[in-house]
C-alpha positions in Angstrom: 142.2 140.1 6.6 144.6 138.3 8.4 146.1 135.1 6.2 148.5 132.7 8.2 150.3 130.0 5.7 150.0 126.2 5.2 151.3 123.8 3.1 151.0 123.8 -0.3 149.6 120.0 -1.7 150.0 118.3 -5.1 147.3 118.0 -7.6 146.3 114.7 -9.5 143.0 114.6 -11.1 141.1 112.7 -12.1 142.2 109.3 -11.4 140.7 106.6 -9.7 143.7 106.2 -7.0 145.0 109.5 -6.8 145.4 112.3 -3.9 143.9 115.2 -5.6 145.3 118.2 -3.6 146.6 121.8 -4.4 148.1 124.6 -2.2 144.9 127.0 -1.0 146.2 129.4 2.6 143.9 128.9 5.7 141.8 132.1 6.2 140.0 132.8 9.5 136.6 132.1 9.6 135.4 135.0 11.0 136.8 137.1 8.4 134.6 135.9 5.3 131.7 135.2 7.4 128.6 137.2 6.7 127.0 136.3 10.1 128.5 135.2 13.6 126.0 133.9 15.6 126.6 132.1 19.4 124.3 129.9 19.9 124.5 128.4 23.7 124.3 124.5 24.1 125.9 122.0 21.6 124.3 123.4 18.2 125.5 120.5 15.8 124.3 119.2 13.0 122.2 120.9 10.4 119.4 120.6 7.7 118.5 123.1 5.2 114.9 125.1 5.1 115.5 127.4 2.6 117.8 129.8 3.2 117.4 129.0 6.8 118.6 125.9 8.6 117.9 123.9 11.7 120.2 122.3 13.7 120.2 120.1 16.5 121.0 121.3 20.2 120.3 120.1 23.7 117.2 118.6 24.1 115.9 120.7 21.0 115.9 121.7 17.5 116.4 125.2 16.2 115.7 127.3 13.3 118.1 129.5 12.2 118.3 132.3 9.9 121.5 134.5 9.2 119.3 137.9 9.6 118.9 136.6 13.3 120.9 136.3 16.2 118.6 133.7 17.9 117.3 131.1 16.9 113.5 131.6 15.2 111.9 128.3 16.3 112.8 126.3 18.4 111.5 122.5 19.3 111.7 120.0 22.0 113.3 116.8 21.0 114.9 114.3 23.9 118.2 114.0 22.6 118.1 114.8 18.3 121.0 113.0 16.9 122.4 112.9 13.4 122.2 114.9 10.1 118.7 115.5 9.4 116.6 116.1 6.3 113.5 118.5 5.4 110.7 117.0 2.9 107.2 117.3 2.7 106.4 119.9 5.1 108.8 118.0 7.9 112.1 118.2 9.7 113.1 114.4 9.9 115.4 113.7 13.1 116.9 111.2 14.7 116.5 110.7 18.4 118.7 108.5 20.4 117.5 108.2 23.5 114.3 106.0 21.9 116.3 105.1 19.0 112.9 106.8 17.0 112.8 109.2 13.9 110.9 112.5 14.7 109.0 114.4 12.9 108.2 118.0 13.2 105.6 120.2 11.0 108.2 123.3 9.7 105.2 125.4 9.6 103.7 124.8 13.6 107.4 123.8 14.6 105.7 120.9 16.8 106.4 117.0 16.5 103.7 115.2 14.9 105.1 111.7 14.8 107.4 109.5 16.5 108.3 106.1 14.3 110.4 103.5 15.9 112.8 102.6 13.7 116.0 101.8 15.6 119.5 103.5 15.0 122.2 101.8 13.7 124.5 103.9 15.6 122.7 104.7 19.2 125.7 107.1 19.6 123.8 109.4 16.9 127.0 109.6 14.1 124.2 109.2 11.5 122.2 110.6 9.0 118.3 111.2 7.6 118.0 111.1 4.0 114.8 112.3 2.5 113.6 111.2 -1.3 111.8 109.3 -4.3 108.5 110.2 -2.0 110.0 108.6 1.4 112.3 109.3 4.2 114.8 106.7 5.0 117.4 105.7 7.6 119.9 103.0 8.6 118.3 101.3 11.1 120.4 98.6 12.5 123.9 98.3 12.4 123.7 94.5 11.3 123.3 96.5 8.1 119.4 97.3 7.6 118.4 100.6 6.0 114.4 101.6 7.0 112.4 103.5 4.6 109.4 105.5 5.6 106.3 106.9 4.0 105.7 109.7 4.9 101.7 109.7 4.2 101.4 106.8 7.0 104.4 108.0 9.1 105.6 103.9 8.9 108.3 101.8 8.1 107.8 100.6 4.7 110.8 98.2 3.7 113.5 96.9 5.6 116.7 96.4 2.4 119.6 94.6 3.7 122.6 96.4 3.5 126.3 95.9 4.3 127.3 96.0 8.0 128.0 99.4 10.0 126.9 101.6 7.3 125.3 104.6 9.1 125.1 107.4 6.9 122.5 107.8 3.5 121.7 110.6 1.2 119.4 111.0 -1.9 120.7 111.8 -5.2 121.0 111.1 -9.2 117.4 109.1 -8.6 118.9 106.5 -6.1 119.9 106.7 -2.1 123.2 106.2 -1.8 124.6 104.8 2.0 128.1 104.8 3.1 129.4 101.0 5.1 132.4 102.1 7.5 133.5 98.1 7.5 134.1 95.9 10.4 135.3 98.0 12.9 136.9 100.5 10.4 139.0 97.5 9.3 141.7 98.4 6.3 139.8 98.3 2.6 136.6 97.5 3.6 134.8 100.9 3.1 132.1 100.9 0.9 129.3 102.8 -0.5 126.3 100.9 -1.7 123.9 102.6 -4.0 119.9 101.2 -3.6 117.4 101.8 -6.4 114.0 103.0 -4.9 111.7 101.5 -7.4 113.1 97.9 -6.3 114.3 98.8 -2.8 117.5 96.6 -3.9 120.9 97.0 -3.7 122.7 97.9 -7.1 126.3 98.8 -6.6 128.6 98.6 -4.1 131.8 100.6 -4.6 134.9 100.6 -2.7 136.0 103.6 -1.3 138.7 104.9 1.5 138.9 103.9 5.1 136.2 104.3 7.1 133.7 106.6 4.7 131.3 108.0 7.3 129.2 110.9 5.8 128.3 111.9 2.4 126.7 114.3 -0.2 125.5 113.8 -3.5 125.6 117.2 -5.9 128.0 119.1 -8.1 128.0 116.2 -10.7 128.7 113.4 -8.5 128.6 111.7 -4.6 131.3 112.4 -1.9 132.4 110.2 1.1 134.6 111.6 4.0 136.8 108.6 4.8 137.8 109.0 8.2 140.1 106.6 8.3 142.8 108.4 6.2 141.4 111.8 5.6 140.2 112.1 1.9 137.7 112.4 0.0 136.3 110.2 -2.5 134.4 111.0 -5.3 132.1 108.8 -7.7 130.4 109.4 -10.6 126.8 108.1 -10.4 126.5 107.7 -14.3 129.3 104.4 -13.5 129.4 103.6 -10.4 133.0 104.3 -10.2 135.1 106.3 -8.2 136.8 109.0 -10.6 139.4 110.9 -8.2 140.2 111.0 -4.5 140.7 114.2 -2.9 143.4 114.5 -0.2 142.6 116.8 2.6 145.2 118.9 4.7 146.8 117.3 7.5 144.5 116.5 10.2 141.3 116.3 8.5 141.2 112.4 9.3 139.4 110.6 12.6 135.8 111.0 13.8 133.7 113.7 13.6 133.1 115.6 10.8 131.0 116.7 7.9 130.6 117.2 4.3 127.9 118.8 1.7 128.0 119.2 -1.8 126.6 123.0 -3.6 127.2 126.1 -5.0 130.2 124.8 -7.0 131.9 123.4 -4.3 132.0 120.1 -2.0 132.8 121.6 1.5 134.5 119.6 4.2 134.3 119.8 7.8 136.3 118.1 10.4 137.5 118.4 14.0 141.0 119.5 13.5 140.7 121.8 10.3 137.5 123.8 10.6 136.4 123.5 6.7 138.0 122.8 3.2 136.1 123.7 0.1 137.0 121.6 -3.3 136.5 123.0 -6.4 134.7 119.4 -8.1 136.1 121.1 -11.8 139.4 120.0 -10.5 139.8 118.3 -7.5 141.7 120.6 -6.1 141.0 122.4 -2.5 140.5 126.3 -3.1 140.0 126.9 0.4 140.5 126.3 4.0 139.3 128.1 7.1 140.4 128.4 10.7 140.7 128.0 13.0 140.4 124.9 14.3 137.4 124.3 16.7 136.3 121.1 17.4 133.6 119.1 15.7 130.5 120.4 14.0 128.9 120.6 10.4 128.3 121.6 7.1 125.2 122.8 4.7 124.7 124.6 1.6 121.3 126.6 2.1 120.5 128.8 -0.9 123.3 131.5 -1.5 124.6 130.5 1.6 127.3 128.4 3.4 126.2 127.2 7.1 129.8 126.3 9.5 128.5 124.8 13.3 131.1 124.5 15.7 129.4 122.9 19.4 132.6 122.9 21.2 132.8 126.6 21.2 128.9 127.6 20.4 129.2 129.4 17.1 127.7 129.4 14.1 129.0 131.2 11.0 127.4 131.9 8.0 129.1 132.3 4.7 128.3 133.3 1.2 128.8 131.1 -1.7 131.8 131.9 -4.2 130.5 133.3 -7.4 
């Protein structure tokens, strides 16, 4: 295994305004990973099935399994967009060139609803969340997020959120959507939590600059600021953010990734290819390489899904034990 140095960071845990860093050496990717697999077109972002995955390509979603070298379904979709969920028997997707939500039966792989929702970003920097019996999705960037039943396939509630939030995950019995602030302007990042049972806003927390996308496991919910490069982490129990994680140089500006599993929160960004944190201390344990433009992140059973479009791979890793 070939290990190539890097910088060694400081550690501060635990505190609300600290960098919470320590010194972990870049490994090459292809060297832990269990499966390579090149996937032609722009394979991107991902949603977990099990120990499989889809992911989102040109003009199509794909299934993926690490036991295959091709993709094991595959689906037409115009232009899917965005991290995307799977509940109730569905892929949920954004497509951008209607600004709808798809979605596809996992079983017949074949669409079997469109619902116009809008997109708050048209761009498709954006994600599905899927819980507390709905699917839900920012739908305007004036700050509306859309939420969905999925026994009538129709927009249900509009809640009024903050401006430019884009991204929302389920977690800890609430959906949880990160607002980027005017224009990325300096300290106004937010994340808003919304209780489903009122379909209100309960909490809105400052975070760092720019927060795009987030995960909610391993004890608590993650934002990747873009703005700065960190990662901040809350703990749902308060509504307060309890340490901020400071990424190796590089890991700031758009693009980018992050999920939340196996004890780890695992980072992806354009310029470093993935970071995992260990959340018992804050600290990064690990960073692979090398870098390869933008792609993303999932955590799918005993397994660790890497995309990178820009050079059509897709490695699979196993989770630390």
């Amino acid at each position: 295994m070939k290990l190539t140095p890097r910088t060694f960071w400081t550690l501060a845990v635990m505190l609300p305004s600290s960098i919470a860093a320590q010194g972990a050496t870049s490994v090459d990717i292809a060297t832990r990973a269990i499966a390579t697999l090149s996937i032609p077109g722009y394979a991107d972002f991902l949603a977990v099935d099990g120990r499989d995955v889809w992911t989102t390509n040109k003009g199509r979603v794909e299934k993926l399994r690490a036991e295959s070298p091709a993709p094991i379904a595959s689906v037409a979709v115009p232009e899917p967009c965005g991290a995307m969920s799977v509940a109730f028997g569905s892929l949920w997707v954004a497509n951008c060139t209607d600004s709808s939500l798809y979605r596809i039966d996992v079983a017949t792989a074949k669409v079997v609803a469109t619902i116009r929702t809008g997109l708050a970003d048209p761009t498709g920097e954006l994600s599905v969340a899927t819980g507390a019996g709905s699917a839900w999705i920012l739908s305007k960037a004036s700050g509306t997020l859309s939420r969905i039943d999925p026994a009538t396939n129709r927009v249900v509630a509009e809640i009024v959120v903050a401006p430019f939030s884009f991204a929302a995950v389920y977690g800890f019995d609430a959906v949880w959507v990160t607002n980027t602030g005017e224009r990325g302007a300096p300290g106004t990042g937010s994340v808003q939590r919304i209780d489903p049972r009122t379909n209100r806003v309960t909490a809105t927390i400052p975070v760092g600059p720019v927060p795009r996308f987030l995960a909610a496991g391993e004890g608590a919910v993650w934002t990747l600021n873009q703005g700065d490069g960190t990662v901040t982490r809350i703990d749902p129990s308060t509504n307060r953010v309890v340490a901020t994680v400071g990424l190796p140089t590089g890991m700031h500006g758009g693009g980018g990734d992050i999920a939340a599993g196996g004890g780890r929160v695992w980072v992806r960004t354009t310029r470093v290819l993935l970071a995992a944190i260990d959340p018992a201390t804050n600290g990064i344990v690990d960073v692979y390489g090398p870098p390869s433009g933008s792609g993303a992140v999932r955590v799918a059973g005993d397994l660790v899904w890497v995309t990178a479009h820009d050079v059509s791979k897709v490695w699979v890793l196993r989770q630390p034990r």
